[in-house]
C-alpha positions as CSV (number, residue, x, y, z in Angstrom):
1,X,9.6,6.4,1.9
2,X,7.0,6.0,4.1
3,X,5.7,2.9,6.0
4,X,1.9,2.7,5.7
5,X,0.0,-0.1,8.2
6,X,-3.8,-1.1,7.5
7,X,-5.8,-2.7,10.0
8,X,-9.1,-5.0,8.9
9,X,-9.9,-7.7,10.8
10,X,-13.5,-9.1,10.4
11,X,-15.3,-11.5,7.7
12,X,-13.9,-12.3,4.4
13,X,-16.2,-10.2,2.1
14,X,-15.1,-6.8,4.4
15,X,-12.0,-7.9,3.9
16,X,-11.9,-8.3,0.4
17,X,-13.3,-4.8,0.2
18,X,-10.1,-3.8,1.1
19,X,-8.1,-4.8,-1.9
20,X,-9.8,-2.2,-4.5
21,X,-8.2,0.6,-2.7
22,X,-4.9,-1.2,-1.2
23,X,-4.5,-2.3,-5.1
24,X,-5.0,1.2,-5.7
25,X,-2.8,2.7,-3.0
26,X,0.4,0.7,-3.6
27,X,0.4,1.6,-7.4
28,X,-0.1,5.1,-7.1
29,X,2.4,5.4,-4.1
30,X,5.2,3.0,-5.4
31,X,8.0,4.6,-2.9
32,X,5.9,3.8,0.1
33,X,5.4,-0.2,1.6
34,X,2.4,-0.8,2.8
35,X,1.4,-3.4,5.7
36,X,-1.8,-5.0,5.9
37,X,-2.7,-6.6,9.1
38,X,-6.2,-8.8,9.2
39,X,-6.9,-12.5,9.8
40,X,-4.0,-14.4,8.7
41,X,-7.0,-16.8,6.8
42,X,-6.9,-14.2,4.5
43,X,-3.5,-13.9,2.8
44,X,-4.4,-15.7,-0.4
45,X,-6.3,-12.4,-0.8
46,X,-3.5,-10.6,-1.3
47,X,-1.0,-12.6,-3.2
48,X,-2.0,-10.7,-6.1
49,X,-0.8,-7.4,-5.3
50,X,1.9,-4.9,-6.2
51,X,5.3,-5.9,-4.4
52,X,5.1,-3.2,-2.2
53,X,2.4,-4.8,-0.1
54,X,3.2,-6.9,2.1
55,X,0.9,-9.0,4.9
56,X,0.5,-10.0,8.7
57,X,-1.8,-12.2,9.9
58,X,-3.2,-11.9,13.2
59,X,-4.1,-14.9,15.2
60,X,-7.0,-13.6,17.1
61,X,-8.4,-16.7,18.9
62,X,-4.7,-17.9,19.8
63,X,-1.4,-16.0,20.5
64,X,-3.1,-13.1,19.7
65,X,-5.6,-12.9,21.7
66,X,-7.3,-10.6,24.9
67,X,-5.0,-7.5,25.7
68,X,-1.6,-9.9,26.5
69,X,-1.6,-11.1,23.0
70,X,-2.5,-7.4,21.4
71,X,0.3,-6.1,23.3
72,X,2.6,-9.1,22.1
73,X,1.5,-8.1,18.4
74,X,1.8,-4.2,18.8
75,X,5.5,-5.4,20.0
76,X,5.9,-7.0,16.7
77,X,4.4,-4.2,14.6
78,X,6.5,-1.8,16.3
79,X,9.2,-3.8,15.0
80,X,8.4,-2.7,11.3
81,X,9.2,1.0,12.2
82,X,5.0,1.9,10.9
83,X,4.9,5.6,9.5
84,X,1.1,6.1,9.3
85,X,-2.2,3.9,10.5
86,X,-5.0,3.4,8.7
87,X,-7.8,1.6,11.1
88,X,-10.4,0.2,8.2
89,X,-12.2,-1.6,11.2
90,X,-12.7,0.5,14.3
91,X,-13.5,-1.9,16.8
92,X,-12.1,-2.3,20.1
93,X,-9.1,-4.4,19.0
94,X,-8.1,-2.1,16.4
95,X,-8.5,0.6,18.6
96,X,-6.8,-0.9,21.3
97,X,-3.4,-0.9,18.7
98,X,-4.6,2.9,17.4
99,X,-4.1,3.7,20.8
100,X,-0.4,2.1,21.4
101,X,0.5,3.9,18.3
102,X,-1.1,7.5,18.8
103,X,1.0,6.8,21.8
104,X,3.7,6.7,20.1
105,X,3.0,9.7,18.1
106,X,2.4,7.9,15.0
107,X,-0.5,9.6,12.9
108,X,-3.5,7.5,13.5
109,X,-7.1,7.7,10.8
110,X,-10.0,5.4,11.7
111,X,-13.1,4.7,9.1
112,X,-16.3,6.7,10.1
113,X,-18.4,4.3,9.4
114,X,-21.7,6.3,9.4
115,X,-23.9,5.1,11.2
116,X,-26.6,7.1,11.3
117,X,-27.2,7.4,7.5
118,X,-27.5,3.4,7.7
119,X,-29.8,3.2,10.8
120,X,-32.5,5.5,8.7
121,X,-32.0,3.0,5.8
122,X,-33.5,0.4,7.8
123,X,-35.7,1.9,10.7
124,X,-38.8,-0.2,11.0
125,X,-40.9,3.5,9.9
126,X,-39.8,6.6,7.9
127,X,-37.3,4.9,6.2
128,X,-34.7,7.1,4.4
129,X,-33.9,5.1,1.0
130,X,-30.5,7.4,0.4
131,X,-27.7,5.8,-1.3
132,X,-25.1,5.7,1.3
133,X,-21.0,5.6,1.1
134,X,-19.6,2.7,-0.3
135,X,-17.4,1.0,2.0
136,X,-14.8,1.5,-0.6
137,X,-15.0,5.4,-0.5
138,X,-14.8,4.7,3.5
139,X,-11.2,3.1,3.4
140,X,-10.4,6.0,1.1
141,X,-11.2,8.6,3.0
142,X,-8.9,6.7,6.2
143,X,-5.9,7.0,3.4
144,X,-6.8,10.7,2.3
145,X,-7.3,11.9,6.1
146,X,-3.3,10.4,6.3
147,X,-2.4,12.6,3.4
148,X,-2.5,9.7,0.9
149,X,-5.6,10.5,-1.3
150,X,-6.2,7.8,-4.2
151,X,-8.2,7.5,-7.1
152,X,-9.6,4.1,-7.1
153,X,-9.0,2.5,-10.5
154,X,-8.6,-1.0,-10.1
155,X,-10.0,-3.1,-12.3
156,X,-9.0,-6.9,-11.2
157,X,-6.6,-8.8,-9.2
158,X,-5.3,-10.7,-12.6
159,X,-4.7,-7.1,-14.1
160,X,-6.1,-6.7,-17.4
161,X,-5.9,-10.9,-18.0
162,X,-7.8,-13.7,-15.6
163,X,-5.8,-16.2,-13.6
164,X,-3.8,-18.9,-15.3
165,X,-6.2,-21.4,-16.0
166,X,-3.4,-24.5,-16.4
167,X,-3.6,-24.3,-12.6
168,X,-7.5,-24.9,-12.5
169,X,-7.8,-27.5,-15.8
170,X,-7.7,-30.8,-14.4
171,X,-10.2,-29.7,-11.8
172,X,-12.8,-27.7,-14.2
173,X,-12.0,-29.6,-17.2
174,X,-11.5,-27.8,-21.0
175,X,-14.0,-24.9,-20.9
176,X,-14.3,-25.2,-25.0
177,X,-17.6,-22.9,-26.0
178,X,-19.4,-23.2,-22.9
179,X,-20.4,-20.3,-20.8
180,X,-19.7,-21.0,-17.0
181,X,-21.7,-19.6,-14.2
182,X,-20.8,-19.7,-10.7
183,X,-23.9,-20.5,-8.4
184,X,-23.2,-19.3,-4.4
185,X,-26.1,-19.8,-3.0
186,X,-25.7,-19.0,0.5
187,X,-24.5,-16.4,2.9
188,X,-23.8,-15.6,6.7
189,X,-27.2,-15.1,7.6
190,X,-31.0,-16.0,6.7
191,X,-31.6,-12.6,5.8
192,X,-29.6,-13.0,3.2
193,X,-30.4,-16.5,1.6
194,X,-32.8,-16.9,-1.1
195,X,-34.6,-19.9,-0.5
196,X,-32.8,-23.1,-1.7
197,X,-35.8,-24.6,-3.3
198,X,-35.9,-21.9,-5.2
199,X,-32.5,-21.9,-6.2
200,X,-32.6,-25.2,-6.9
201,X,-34.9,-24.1,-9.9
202,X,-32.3,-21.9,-11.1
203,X,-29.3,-24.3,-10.9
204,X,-31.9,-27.0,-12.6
205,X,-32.9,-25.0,-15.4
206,X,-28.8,-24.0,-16.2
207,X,-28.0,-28.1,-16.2
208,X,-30.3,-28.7,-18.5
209,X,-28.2,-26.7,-20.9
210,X,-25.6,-28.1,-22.3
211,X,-23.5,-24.8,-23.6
212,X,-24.0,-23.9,-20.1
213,X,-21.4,-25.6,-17.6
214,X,-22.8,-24.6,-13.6
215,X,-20.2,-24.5,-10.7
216,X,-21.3,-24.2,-6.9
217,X,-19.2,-22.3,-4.9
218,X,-19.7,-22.7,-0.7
219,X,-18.2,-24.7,2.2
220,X,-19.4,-26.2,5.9
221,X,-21.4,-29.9,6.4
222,X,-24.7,-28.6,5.7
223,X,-23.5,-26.5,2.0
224,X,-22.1,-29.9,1.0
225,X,-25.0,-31.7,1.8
226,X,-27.3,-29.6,-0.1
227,X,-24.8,-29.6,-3.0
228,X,-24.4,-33.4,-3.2
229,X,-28.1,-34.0,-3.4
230,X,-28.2,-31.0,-6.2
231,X,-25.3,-32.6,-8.2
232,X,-26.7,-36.0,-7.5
233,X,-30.1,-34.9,-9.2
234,X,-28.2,-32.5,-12.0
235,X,-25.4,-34.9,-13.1
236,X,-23.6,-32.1,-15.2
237,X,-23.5,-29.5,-12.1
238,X,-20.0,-29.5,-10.1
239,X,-19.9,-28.5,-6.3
240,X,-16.1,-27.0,-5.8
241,X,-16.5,-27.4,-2.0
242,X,-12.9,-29.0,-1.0
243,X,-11.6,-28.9,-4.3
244,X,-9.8,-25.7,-4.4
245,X,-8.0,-23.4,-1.8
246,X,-8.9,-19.4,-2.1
247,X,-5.8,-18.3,-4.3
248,X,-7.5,-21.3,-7.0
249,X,-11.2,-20.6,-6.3
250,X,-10.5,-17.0,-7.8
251,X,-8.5,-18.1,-10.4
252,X,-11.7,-20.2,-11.6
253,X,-13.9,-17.1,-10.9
254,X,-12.1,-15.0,-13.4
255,X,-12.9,-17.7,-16.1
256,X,-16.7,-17.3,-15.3
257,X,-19.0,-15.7,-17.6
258,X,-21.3,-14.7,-14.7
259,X,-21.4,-15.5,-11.0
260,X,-24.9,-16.1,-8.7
261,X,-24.4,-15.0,-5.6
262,X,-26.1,-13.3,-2.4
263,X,-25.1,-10.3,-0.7
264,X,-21.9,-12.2,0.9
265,X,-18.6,-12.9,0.3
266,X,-18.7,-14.4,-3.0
267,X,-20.3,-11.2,-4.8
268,X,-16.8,-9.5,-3.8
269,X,-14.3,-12.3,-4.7
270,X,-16.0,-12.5,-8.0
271,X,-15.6,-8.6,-8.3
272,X,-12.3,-8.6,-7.4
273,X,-11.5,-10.2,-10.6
274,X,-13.9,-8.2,-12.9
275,X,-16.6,-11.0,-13.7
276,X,-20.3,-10.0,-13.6
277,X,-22.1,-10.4,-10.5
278,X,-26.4,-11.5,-10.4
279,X,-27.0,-10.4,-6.7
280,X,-29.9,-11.5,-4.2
281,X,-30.8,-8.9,-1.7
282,X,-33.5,-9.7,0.8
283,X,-33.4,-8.0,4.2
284,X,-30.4,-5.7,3.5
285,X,-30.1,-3.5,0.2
286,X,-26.9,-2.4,-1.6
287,X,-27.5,1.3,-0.7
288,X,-25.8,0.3,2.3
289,X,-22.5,0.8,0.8
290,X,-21.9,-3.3,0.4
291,X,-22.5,-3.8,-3.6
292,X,-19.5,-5.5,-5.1
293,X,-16.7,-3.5,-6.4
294,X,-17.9,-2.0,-10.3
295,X,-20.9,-4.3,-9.9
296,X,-24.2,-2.7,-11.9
297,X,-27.3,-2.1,-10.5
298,X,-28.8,-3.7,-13.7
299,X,-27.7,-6.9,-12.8
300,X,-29.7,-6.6,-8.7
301,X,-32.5,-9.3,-7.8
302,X,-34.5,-6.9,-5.1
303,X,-38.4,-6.7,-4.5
304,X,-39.8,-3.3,-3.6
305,X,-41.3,-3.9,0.3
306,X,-42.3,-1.1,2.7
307,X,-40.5,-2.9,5.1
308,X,-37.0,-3.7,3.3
309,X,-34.6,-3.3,3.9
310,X,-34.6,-4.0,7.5
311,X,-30.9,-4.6,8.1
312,X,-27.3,-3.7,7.3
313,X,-25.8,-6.9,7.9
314,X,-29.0,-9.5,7.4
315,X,-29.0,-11.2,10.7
316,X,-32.2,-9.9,12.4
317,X,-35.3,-12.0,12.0
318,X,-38.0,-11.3,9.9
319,X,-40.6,-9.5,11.4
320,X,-43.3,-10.1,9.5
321,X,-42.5,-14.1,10.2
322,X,-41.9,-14.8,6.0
323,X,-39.0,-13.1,4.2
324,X,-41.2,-12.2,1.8
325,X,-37.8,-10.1,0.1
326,X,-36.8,-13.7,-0.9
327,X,-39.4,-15.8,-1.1
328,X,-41.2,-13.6,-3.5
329,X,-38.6,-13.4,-5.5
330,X,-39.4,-16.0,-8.8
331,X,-36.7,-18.0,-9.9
332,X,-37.1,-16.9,-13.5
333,X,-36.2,-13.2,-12.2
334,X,-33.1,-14.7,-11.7
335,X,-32.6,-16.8,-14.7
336,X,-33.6,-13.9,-16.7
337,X,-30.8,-11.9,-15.3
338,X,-28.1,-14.4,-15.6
339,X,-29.1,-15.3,-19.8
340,X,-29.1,-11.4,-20.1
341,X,-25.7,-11.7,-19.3
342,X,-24.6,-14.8,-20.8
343,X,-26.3,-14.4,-24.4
């Protein structure tokens, strides 16, 4: 039996990235535990998986934190007698641990996070549009370089079921014949966002249907604020900001019928229990290995623009002054991808 820790620090959609192949992992190597190590924010993430996962969180702005505190939590790593490492971060904390461990003759694998195939993607000129490595096949490859190669057949943290819906009821209400959609309309960056008058369109034209029950997924003063004048206007629309934790808010996305959302962290929690994503891509594009896990091209919002897309991660400014990528985009684009799911 071997002892198998993976490192991922970092924002909650990388991090939900990971499950698809730690799902994957643990059930096709029973005999061996596995240790995840990331943001201790994050364990509701992996409540959901096989027994032979198991979690430490990391408290990187506290005890954890500058080279005293990385020692402190190598110490306690050590601890767990680790087999193998697989680094699905590479940054200088993660290395900083790779290195204690290579020290200690413990195999080591880092993600190669390539780079150079992304910076072509979004060069200002001579763009390359290649589909690159999904970030997916990048954590597999860690796993396969440690001699633990996986086929990645996960299909949703709730199994072949969705999550037990007793536990979300007296929030959500009976769901009866209506089709629910999840609306996320934000993300980290402006890059990313699709401007909220425009989505106000969207969630307007959905509440004015009555076999249509809308659900707005965010969090932070200014979300709430545009979400209590929207529900204020759209009487039958319900903001879940404060209403759930994480471990409920998925439950509730694996009752949708479809989830809105940008490229951010909401595409992969819907993903990760096997709902239908509609996606918004402005300044990056999902051939930068970030489309949600099983998620269909079909089902993209993108305009064709020499200059898109112009970033990996979304948070450079618009160059041309506009974000044409979003604000070009019509709302009934998007409607018409959501009732092509829904109907």
């Amino acid at each position: 039996m071997a002892h198998i820790l993976i490192i991922r620090f970092s924002a909650l959609g990388d991090v939900a990235m990971t499950i698809p192949v730690i799902h994957s992992l643990a059930t096709q190597y029973p005999q061996h535990k596995i240790t995840v190590l990331s943001r201790a924010v994050w364990q509701p993430l992996f409540e959901g998986l096989p027994s032979n996962v198991s979690f430490v969180g990391a408290d990187l702005t506290g005890k954890h934190k500058g080279i005293w505190g990385l020692n402190s939590l190598y110490s306690q790593l050590k601890r767990l007698h680790i087999d193998y490492v697989a680094d699905f971060h590479h940054v200088l904390r993660s290395k900083y641990l790779c290195l204690r461990f290579r020290l200690a003759n413990i195999p080591v694998a880092s993600i190669r996070k390539g780079r150079t195939g992304k910076k072509k993607l979004v060069r200002r000129h001579h763009k390359v549009l290649e589909n690159q490595k999904s970030s997916f096949r990048r954590y597999a490859d860690v796993l396969e370089e440690l001699g633990f190669p996986v086929l990645l057949n996960f299909s949703s943290i709730y199994g072949e079921g969705k999550g037990d819906f007793s536990e979300i009821e007296p929030v959500t209400g009976p769901k009866g014949n209506q089709k629910w959609i999840g609306i996320a309309p934000f993300a980290k960056h402006r890059g990313k966002i699709y401007p909220i008058e425009l989505q106000e369109q969207v969630v307007a034209y959905f509440a004015a249907n009555p076999d249509v029950q809308v659900f707005l997924f965010g969090g932070g003063r200014s979300e709430q604020e545009i979400f209590d004048s929207w529900t204020a206007k759209y009487p039958s629309v319900v903001s879940m900001i404060g209403k759930l934790n994480m471990r409920t808010e998925l439950n509730l996305m694996s009752h949708l019928d479809v989830m809105l959302s940008m490229d951010s962290a909401n595409m992969h929690l819907a993903s990760l229990v096997n709902i239908p994503v509609v996606s918004v891509w402005g300044a990056t594009h999902p051939y930068a290995g970030f489309m949600g896990w099983k998620q269909l091209p079909v089902n993209t919002v993108q305009l064709d623009l020499s200059c898109r897309p112009c970033s990996v991660y979304g948070q450079k400014p618009c160059w041309r002054g506009d974000y044409a990528c979003l604000r070009e985009i019509k709302p009934e684009q998007v409607i018409a991808k959501i009732e092509g799911i829904i109907h």
